[in-house]
FIKE-288215 format. One line per field, with one value per residue (C-alpha): residue number from 0; residue in one letter; chain; x, y, z. Coordinates in nm, 3 decimals, always signed. Layout:
n <- [NUM_...]
res <- [A_...]
chain <- [A_...]
east <- [X_...]
north <- [Y_...]
up <- [Z_...]
end
This chain:
n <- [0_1_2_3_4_5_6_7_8_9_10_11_12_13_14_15_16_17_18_19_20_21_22_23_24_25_26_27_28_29_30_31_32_33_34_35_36_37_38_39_40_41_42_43_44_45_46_47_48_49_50_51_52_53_54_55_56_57_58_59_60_61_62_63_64_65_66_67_68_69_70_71_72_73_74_75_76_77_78_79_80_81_82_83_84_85_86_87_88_89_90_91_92_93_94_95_96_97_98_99_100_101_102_103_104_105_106_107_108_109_110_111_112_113_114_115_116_117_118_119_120_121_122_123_124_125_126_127_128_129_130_131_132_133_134_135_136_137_138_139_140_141_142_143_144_145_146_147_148_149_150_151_152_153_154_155_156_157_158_159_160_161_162_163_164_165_166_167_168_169_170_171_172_173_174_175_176_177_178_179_180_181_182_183_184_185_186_187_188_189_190_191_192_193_194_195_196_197_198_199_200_201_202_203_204_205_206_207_208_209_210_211_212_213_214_215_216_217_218_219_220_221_222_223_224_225_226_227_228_229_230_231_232_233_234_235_236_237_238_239_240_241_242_243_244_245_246_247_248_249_250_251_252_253_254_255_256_257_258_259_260_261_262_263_264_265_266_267_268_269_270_271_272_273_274_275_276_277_278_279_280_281_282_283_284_285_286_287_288_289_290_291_292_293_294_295]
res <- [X_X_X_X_X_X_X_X_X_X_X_X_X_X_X_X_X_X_X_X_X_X_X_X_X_X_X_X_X_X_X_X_X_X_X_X_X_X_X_X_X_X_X_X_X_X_X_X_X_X_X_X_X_X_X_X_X_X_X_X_X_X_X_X_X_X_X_X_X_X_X_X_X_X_X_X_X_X_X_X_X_X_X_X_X_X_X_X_X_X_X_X_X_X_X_X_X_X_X_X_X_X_X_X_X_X_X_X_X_X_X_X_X_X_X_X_X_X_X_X_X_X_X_X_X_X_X_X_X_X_X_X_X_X_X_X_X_X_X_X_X_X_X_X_X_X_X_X_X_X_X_X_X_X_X_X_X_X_X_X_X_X_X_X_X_X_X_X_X_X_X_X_X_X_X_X_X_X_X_X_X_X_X_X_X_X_X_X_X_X_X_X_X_X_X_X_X_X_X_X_X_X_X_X_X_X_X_X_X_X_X_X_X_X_X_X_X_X_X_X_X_X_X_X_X_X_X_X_X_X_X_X_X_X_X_X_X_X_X_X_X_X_X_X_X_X_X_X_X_X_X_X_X_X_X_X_X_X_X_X_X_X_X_X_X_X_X_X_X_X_X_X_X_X_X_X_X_X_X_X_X_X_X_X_X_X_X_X_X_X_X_X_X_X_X_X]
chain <- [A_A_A_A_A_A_A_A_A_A_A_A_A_A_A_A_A_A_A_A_A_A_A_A_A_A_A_A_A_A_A_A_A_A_A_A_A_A_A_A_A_A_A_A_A_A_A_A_A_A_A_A_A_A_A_A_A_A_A_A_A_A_A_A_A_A_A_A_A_A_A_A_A_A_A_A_A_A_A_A_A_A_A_A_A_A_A_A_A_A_A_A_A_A_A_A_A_A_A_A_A_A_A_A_A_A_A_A_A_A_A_A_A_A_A_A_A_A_A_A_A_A_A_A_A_A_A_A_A_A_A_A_A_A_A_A_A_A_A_A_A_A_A_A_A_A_A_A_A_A_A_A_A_A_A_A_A_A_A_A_A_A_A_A_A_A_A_A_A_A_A_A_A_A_A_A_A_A_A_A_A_A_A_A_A_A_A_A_A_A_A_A_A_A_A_A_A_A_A_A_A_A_A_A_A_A_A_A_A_A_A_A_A_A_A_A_A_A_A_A_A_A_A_A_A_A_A_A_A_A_A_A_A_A_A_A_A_A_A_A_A_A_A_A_A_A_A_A_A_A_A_A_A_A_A_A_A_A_A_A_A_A_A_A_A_A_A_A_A_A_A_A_A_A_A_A_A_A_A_A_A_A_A_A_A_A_A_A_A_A_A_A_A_A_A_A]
east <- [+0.918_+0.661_+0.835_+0.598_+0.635_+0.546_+0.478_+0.316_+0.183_+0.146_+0.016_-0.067_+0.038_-0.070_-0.336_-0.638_-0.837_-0.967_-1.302_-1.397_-1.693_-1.431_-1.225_-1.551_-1.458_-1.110_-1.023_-0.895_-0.600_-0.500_-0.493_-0.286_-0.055_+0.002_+0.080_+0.312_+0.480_+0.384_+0.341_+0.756_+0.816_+0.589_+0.632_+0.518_+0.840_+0.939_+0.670_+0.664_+1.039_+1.003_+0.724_+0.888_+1.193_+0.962_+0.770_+1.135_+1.154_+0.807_+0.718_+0.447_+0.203_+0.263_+0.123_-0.023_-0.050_-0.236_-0.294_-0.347_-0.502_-0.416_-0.763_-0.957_-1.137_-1.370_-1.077_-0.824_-1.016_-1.034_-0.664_-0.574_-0.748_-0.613_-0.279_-0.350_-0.468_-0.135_+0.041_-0.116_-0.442_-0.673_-0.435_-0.131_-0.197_-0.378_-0.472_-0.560_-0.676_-0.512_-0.646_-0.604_-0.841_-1.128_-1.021_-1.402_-1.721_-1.805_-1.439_-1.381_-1.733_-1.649_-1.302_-1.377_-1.639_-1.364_-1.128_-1.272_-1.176_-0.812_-0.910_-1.110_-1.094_-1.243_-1.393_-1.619_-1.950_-2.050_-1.781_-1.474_-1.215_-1.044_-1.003_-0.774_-0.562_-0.416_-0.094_+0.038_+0.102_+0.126_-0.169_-0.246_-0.482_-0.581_-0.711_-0.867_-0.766_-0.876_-1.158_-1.283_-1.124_-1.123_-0.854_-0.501_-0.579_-0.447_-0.518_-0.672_-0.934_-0.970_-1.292_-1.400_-1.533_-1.290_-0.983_-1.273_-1.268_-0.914_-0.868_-1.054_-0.855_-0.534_-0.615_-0.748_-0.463_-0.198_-0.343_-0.376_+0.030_+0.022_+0.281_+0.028_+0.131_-0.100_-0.165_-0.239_-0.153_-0.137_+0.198_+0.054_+0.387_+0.415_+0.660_+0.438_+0.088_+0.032_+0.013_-0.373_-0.346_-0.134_-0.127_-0.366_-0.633_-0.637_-0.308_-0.329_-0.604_-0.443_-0.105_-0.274_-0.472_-0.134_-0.004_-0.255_-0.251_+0.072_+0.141_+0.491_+0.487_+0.337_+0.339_+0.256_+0.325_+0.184_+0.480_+0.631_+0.988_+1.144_+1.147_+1.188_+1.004_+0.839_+0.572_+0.530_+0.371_+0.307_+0.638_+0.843_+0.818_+0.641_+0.822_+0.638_+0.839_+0.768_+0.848_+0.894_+0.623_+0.670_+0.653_+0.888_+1.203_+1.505_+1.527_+1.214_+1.207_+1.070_+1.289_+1.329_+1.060_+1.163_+0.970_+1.062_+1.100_+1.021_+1.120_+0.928_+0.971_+0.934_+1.259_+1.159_+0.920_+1.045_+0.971_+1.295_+1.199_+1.452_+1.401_+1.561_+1.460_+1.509_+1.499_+1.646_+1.938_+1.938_+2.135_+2.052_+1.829_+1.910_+1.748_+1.954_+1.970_+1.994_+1.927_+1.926_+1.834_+1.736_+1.395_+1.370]
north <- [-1.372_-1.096_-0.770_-0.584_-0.264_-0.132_+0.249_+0.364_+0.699_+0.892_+1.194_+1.390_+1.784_+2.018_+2.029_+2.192_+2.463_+2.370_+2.556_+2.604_+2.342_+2.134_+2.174_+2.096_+1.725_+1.490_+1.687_+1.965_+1.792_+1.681_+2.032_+2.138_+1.824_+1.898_+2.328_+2.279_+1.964_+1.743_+2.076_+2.070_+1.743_+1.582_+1.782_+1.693_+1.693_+1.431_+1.171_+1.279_+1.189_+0.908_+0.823_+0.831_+0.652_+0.383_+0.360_+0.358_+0.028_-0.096_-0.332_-0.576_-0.424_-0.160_-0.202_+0.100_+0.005_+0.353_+0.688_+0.860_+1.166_+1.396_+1.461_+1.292_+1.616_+1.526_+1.755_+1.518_+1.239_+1.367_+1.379_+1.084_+0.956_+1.140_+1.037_+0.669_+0.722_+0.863_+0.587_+0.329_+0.126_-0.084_-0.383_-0.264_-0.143_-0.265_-0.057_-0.069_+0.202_+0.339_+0.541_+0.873_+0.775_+0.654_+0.984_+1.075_+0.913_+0.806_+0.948_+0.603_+0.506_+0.822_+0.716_+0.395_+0.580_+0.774_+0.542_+0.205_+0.031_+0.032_-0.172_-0.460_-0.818_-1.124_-1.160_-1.406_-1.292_-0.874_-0.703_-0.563_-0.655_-0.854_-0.862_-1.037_-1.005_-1.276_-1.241_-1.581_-1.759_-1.448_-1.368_-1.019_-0.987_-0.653_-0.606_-0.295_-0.208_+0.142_+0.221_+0.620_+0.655_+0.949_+1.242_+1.127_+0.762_+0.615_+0.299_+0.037_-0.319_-0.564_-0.739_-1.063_-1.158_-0.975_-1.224_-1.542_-1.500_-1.383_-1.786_-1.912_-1.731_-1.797_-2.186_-2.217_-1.982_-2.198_-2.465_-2.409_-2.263_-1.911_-1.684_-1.511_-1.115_-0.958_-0.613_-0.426_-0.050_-0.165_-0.348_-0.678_-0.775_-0.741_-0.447_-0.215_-0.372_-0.361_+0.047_+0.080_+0.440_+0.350_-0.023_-0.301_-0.420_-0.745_-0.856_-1.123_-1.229_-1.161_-1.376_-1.664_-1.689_-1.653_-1.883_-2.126_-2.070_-1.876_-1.641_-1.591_-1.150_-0.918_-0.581_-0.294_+0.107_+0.350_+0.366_+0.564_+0.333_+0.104_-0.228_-0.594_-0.838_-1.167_-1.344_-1.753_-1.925_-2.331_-2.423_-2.104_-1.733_-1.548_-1.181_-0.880_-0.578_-0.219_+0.095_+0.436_+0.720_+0.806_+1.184_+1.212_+1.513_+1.381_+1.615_+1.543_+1.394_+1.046_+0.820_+0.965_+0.841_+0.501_+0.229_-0.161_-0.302_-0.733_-0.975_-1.295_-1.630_-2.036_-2.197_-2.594_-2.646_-2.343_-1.971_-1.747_-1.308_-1.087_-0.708_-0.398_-0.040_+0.220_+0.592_+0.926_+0.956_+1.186_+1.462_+1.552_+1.480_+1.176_+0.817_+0.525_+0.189_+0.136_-0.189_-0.539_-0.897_-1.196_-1.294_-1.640]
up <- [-1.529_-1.366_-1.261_-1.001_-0.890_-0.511_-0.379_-0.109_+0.071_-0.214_+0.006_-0.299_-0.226_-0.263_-0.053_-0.276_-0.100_+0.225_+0.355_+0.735_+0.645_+0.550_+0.876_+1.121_+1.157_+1.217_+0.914_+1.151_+1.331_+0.975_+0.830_+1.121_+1.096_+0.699_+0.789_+1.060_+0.917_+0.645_+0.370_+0.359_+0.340_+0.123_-0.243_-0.606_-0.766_-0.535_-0.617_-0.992_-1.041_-0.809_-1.085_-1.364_-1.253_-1.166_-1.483_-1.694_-1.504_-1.717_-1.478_-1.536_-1.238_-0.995_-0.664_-0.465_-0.064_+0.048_+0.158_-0.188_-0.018_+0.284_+0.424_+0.150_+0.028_-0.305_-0.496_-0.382_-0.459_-0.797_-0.817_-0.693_-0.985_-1.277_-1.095_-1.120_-1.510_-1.512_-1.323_-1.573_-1.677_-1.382_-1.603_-1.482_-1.145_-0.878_-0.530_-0.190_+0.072_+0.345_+0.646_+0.470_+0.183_+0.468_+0.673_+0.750_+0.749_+0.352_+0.234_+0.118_-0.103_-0.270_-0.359_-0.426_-0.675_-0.843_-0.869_-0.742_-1.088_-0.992_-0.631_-0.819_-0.966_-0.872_-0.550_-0.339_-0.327_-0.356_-0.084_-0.299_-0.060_-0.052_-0.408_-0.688_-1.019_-1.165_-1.393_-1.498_-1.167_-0.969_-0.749_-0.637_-0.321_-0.247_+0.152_+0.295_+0.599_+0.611_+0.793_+0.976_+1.324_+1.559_+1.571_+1.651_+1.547_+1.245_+1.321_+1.041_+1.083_+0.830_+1.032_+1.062_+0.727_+0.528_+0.721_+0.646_+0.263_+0.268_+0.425_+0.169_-0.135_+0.023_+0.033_-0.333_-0.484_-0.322_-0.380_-0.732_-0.724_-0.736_-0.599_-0.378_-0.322_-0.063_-0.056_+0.318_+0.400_+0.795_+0.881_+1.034_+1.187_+1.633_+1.634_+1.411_+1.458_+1.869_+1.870_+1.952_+1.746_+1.485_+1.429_+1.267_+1.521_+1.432_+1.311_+1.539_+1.350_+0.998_+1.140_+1.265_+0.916_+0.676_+0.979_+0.860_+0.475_+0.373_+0.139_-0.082_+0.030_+0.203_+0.114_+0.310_+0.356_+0.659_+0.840_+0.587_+0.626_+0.418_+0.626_+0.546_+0.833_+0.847_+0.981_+1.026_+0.775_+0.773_+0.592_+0.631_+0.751_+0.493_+0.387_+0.530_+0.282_+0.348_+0.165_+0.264_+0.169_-0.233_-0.207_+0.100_+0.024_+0.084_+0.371_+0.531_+0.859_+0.757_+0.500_+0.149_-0.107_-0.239_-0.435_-0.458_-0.749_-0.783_-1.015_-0.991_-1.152_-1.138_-1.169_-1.166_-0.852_-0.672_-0.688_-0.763_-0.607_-0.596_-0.485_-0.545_-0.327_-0.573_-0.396_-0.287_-0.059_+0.241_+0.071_-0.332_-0.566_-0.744_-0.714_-0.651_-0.620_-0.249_-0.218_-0.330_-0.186_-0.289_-0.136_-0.235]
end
């Protein structure tokens, strides 16, 4: 049995010290987003209990599905990697991007500098993504989705080739009989992907390929809610899970930080997931377990 861990929109706050150089680009409408709003609701001591309730669970690999940083400033990128050295090892967790870590223009090679070792594994050929870690049976395929997009879009792209050699792992890891997790900070389902500002330009492209291959989950965060969806795959609709933003208050306007929690195994010749959503309530302090379900 694998137990895998998932959080999402880590939004580490607070913000560092933020220069009027710093402010002469998309940066701006950010800054203003995180003063008016986003300074009260995403806090520290959130995401560090959050953290630590998560690692008491000592699950085999924690997934990270995005949005590290705020405005991706080099002093955030700097702390979103002592925070994953803090998290764990590269062994134990895997990441992908999300639009706040490609904010500007080069935001994400320096990331991916700082803390690219924690986004890596085996790949086709020299691009990094998508990328994957094998545990067991249990396939981990990071995607990037995050790419630099003008103010007031959040949208995300995987492009063409990155969706061809995601085909081409999905085939050979099912083939072979992996559980095949796949990692995307976009939603790719219809009801969050259409939104030309906020959604995943080509989920259509992304559906018609797991449509084609499968996958056993999908696991995404940006829309800082916990959701379970699906999408079709050849034999059966393939779970699309979501979780809500780790370092959301409890009072905040989005959900509460949460995290899911996976337990994976083969039972004969089928695969046995079950998943719990550990997180805050709406009123006080303490994390719970909110839910549980039996995925297959």
């Amino acid at each position: 049995m694998l137990t895998l861990a998932h959080i999402s929109d880590i939004h580490l706050a607070p913000l560092p010290r933020v220069t009027l150089r710093d402010l002469a680009s998309k940066r701006l409408t950010g800054w203003l987003n995180w003063q008016m709003s986003r300074s009260r609701v995403m806090r520290r001591d959130t995401l560090s209990a959050l953290v630590a309730h998560l690692k008491a669970q000592s699950p085999d690999m924690t997934a990270v599905t995005g949005d590290l940083v705020n405005l991706a400033l080099d002093e955030e990128i700097a702390r979103a990697a002592n925070w994953l050295t803090a998290l764990g090892t590269p062994e134990t967790v895997c990441a992908v991007p999300g639009n706040h870590d490609a904010y500007v223009k080069g935001a994400l090679d320096t990331a991916l500098a700082a803390y690219g070792h924690y986004m890596a594994g085996e790949t086709l050929g020299d691009a990094p993504f998508p990328y994957v870690r094998r545990l067991d049976r249990v396939a981990m395929i990071g995607l990037s989705s995050a790419i630099p997009t003008l103010p007031f879009v959040a949208a995300g792209k995987l492009g063409s080739d990155q969706i061809a050699r995601l085909g081409r792992l999905l085939k050979l890891l099912g083939d072979a009989g992996y559980f095949r997790v796949v990692m995307i900070h976009h939603p790719p389902h219809a009801e969050l992907a259409r939104s030309r500002r906020l959604g995943l330009w080509d989920a259509p492209q992304f559906r018609a390929l797991i449509a084609e291959h499968g996958a056993e989950l999908i696991l995404h965060g940006h829309s800082h809610l916990s959701s379970v969806n699906a999408i079709p795959g050849p034999d059966r609709e393939v779970p699309v899970i979501g979780v809500a933003a780790a370092s959301s208050a409890p009072e905040g306007h989005d959900a509460p930080g949460r995290y899911n929690l996976f337990r994976i195994e083969r039972v004969g010749s089928e695969w046995s997931c079950m998943m719990r959503e550990y997180g805050y309530q709406r009123i006080g302090d303490e994390i719970a377990l909110r839910l549980q379900m039996r995925i297959y």
